[in-house]
C-alpha positions as CSV (number, residue, x, y, z in Angstrom):
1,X,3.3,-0.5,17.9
2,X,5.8,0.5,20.6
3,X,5.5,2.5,23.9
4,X,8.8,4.5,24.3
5,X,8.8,6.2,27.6
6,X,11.2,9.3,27.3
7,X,12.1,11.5,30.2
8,X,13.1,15.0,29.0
9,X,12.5,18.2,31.3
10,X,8.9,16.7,31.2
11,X,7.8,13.1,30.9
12,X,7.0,12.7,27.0
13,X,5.5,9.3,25.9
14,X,7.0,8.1,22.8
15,X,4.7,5.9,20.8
16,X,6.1,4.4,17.4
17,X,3.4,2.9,15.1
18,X,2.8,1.0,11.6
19,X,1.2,3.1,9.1
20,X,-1.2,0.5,7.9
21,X,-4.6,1.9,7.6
22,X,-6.3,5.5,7.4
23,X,-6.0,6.7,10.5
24,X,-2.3,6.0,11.2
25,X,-2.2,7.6,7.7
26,X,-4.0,10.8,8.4
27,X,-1.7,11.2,11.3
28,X,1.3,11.3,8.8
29,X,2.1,15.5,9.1
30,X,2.9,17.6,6.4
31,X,6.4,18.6,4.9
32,X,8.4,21.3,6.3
33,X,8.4,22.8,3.0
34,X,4.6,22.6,1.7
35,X,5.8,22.4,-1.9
36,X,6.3,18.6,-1.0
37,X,4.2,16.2,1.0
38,X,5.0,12.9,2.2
39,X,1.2,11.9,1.9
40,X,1.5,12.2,-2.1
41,X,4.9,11.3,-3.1
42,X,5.9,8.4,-5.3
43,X,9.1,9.7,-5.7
44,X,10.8,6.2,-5.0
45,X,7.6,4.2,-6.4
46,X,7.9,5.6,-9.8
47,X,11.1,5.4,-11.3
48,X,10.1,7.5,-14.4
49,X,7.4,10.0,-13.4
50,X,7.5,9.6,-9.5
51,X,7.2,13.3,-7.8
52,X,7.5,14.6,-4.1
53,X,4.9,17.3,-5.3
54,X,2.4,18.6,-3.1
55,X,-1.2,16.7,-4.9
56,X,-3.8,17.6,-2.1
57,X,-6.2,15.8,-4.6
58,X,-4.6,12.6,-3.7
59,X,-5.6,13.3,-0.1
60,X,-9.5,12.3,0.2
61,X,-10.2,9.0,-0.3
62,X,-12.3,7.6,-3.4
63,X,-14.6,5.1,-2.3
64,X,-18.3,5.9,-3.3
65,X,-17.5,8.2,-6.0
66,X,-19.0,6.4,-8.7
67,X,-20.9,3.6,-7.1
68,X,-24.3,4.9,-6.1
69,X,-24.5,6.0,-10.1
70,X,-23.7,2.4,-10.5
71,X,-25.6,0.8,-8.5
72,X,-29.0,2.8,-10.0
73,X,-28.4,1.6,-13.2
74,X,-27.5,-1.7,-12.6
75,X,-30.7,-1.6,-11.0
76,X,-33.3,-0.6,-13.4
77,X,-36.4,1.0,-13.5
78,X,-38.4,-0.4,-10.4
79,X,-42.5,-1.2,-10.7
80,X,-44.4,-2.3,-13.1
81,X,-44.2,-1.1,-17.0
82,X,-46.3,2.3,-17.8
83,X,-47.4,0.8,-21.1
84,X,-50.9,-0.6,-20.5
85,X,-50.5,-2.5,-23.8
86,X,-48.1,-4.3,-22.7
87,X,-47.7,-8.0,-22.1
88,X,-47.7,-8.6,-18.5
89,X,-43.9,-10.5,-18.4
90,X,-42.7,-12.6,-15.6
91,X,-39.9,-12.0,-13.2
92,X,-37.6,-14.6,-15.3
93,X,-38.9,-13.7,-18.6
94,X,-37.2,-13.0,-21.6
95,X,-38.4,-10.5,-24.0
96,X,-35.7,-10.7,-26.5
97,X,-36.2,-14.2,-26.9
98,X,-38.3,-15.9,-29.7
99,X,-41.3,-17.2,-29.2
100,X,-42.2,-20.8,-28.0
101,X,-44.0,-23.5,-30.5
102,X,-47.4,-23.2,-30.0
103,X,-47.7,-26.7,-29.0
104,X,-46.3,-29.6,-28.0
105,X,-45.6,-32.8,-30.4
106,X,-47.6,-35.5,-28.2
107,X,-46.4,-38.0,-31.0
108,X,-42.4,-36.8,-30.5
109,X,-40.2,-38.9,-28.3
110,X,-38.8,-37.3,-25.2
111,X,-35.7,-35.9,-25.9
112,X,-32.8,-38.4,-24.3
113,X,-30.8,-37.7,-21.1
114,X,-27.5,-36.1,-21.7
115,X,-24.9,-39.2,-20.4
116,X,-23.1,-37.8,-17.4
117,X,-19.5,-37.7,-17.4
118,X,-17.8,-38.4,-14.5
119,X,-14.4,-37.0,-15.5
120,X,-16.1,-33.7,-17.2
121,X,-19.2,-33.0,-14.8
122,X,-18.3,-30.3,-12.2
123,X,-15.3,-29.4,-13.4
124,X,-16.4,-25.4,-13.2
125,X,-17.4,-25.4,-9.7
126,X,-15.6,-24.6,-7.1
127,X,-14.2,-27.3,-4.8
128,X,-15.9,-28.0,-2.0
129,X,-14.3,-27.5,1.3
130,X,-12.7,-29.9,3.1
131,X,-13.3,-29.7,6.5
132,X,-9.4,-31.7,7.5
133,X,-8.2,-28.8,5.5
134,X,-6.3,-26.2,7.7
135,X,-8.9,-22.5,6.9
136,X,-5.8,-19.8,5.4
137,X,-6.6,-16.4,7.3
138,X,-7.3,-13.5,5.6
139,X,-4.3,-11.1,4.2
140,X,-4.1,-7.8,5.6
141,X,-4.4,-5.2,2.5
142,X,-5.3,-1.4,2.0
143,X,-8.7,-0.8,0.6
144,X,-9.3,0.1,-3.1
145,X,-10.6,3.5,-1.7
146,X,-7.9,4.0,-0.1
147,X,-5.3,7.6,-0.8
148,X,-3.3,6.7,-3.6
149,X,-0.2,7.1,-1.5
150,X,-2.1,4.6,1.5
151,X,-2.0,2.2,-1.1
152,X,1.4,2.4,-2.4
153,X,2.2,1.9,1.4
154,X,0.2,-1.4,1.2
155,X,1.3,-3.5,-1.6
156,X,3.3,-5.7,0.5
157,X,1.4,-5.7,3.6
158,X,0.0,-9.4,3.1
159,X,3.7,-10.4,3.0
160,X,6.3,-8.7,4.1
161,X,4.1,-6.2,6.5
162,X,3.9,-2.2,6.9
163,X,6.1,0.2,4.7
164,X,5.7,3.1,6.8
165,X,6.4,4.0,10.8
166,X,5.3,7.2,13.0
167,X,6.8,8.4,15.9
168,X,4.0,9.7,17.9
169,X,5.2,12.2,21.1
170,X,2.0,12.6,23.4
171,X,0.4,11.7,20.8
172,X,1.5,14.2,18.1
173,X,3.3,13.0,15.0
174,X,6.8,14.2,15.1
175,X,8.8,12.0,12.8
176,X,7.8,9.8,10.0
177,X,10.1,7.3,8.2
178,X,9.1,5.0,5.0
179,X,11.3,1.8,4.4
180,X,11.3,-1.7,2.7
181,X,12.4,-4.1,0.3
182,X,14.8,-3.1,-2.7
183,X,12.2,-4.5,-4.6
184,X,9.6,-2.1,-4.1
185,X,11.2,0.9,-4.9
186,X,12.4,1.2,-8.1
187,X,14.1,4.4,-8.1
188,X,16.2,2.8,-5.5
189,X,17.3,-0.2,-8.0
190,X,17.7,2.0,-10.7
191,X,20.4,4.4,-8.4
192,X,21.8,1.4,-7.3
193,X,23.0,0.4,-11.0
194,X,25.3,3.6,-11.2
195,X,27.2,1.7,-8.1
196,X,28.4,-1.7,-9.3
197,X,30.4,-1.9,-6.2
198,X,27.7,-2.3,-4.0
199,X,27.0,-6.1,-2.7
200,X,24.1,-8.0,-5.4
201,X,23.5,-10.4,-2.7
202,X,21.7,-10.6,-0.5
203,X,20.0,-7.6,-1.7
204,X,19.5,-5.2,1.2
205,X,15.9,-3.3,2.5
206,X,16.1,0.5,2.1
207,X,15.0,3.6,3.8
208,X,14.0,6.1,1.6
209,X,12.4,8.9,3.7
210,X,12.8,10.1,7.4
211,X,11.9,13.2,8.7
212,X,11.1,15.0,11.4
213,X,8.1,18.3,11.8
214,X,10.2,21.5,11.7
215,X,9.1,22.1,15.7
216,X,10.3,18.9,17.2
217,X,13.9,19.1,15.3
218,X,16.8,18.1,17.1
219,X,15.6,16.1,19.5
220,X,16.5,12.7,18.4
221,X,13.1,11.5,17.0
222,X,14.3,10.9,13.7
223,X,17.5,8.7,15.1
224,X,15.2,6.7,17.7
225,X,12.6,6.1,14.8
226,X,15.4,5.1,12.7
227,X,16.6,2.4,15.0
228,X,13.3,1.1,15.4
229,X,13.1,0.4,11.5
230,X,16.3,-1.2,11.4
231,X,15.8,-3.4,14.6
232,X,12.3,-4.4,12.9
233,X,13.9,-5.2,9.2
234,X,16.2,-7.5,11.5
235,X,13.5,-9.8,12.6
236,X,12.0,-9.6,8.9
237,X,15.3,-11.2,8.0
238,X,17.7,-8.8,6.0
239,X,21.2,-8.5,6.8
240,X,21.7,-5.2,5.7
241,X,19.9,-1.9,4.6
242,X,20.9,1.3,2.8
243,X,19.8,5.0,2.3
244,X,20.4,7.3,-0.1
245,X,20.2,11.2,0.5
246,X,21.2,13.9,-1.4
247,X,23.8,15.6,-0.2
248,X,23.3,19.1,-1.3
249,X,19.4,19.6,-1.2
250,X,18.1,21.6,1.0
251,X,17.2,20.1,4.9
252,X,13.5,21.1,3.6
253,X,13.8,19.8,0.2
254,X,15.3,16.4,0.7
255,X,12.6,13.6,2.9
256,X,16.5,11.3,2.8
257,X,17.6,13.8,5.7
258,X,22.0,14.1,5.1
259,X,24.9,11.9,4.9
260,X,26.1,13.1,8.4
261,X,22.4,12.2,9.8
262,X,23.0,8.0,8.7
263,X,26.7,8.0,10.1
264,X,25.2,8.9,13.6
265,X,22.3,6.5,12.8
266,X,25.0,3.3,12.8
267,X,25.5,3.9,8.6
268,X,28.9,4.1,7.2
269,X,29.5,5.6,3.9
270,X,29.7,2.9,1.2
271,X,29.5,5.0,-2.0
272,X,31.1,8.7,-2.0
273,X,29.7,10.7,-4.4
274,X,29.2,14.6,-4.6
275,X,25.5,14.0,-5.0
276,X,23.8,10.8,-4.7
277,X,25.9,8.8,-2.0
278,X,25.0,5.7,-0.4
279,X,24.8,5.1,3.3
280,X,24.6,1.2,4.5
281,X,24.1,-0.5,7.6
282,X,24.7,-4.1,8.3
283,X,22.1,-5.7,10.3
């Protein structure tokens, strides 16, 4: 999280902030044009079938659907049977199971100890702890209940950290930008084949939304977010980092805002194209 303090004609606080949990993601506002949502969009995720469709049923989270149903009938009937013929069973008792000898063989030897193996004994538990062993702390994720999109945002929060950043301006959402590694968004690698030029290596992190809510346009949220992403993929370690808009959509229709947007940003153009351009940065 960081505190921008922006003085304007009135003092506005400036707030930027990870989206890695649900209520930085409920925070995240709307499209401009409500026939796209950044909340439901796996445009860049999903190569093949990836949309920037407006799915309000990707909105509410899932957890507790199904569980209570569950959970009753991993449970069972509770109480004791309603059949008054029936045998009285114990808690362990198996009534599947065949029934036991009637007696015991007093003239049968004992049945012999199984021989321990040292080598073979054990071997399915778990290890136990060692307590010279350094404890390893607990991975931030997204839970399973999560919004779909909330968890598309968290896949690589245990190790490389958030995919997602709001600008907050007295605590409204203005601007909203989604980011990370090549590797995460393949849409992104499959563009990038068209462009054989481009550098293989090191492979750079990519921005692949930013926008800004129609009311707080031109203002310069969008480029102060922007620099806050690339100052953070700097101290993650990449040397460079590219975006790629499309230059004739619509300023409502495109989340990759316009060529001229990433040349202010500190981009320069390193592939011209009529449609699908590609803006880099070197960090």
């Amino acid at each position: 999280m960081v505190a921008l303090p922006y003085s304007g004609r009135a003092m506005t606080i400036l707030e930027i902030v990870d989206v890695t949990d649900e209520a930085h993601f409920g925070l995240v506002p709307p499209c401009a044009d409500p026939s796209f949502d950044h909340r439901t969009c796996d445009y860049w995720e999903d190569a093949d079938r990836g949309s920037k469709a407006s799915r309000p049923g990707w909105l509410p989270a899932a957890a507790g659907l199904a569980v209570g149903s569950a959970a009753g009938l991993a449970a069972g009937p509770a109480g004791p049977s309603s059949n008054p013929f029936a045998a009285r069973l114990s808690a362990d008792s198996n009534p599947f199971a065949p029934p036991s000898r009637a007696g015991a063989n007093p003239f049968a030897s004992a049945p012999a100890a199984s021989i321990r193996n040292p080598f073979l004994d054990g071997l399915g538990d778990a290890p136990a702890p060692s307590p010279f062993a350094p404890s390893r702390p607990a991975r931030p994720s997204v839970p399973a209940g999560a919004p779909r999109k909330l968890q598309l945002l968290g896949r690589g929060l245990g190790i490389f950290g958030s995919y997602a950043k709001l600008l907050l301006a007295d605590g409204q959402a203005v601007a909203y930008c989604q980011f990370g590694p090549l590797s995460a968004y393949p849409r992104a690698l499959r563009l990038r084949e068209l462009y054989p030029q481009l550098p293989d290596a090191p492979l750079p992190a990519v921005i692949t939304c930013v926008a800004t809510t129609a009311s707080a346009r031109r203002q310069g949220y969008a480029l102060r977010l922007v620099a806050e992403v690339t100052s953070d993929l700097t101290g993650r370690g990449f040397t460079a980092v590219e975006a790629y808009p499309e230059a004739t959509a619509r300023a409502d229709a495109t989340p990759a805002a316009n060529p001229d947007f990433w040349i202010k940003a500190g981009f320069r153009l390193a592939v011209d194209d009529d449609r699908y351009p590609v803006l880099r940065r070197e960090l």
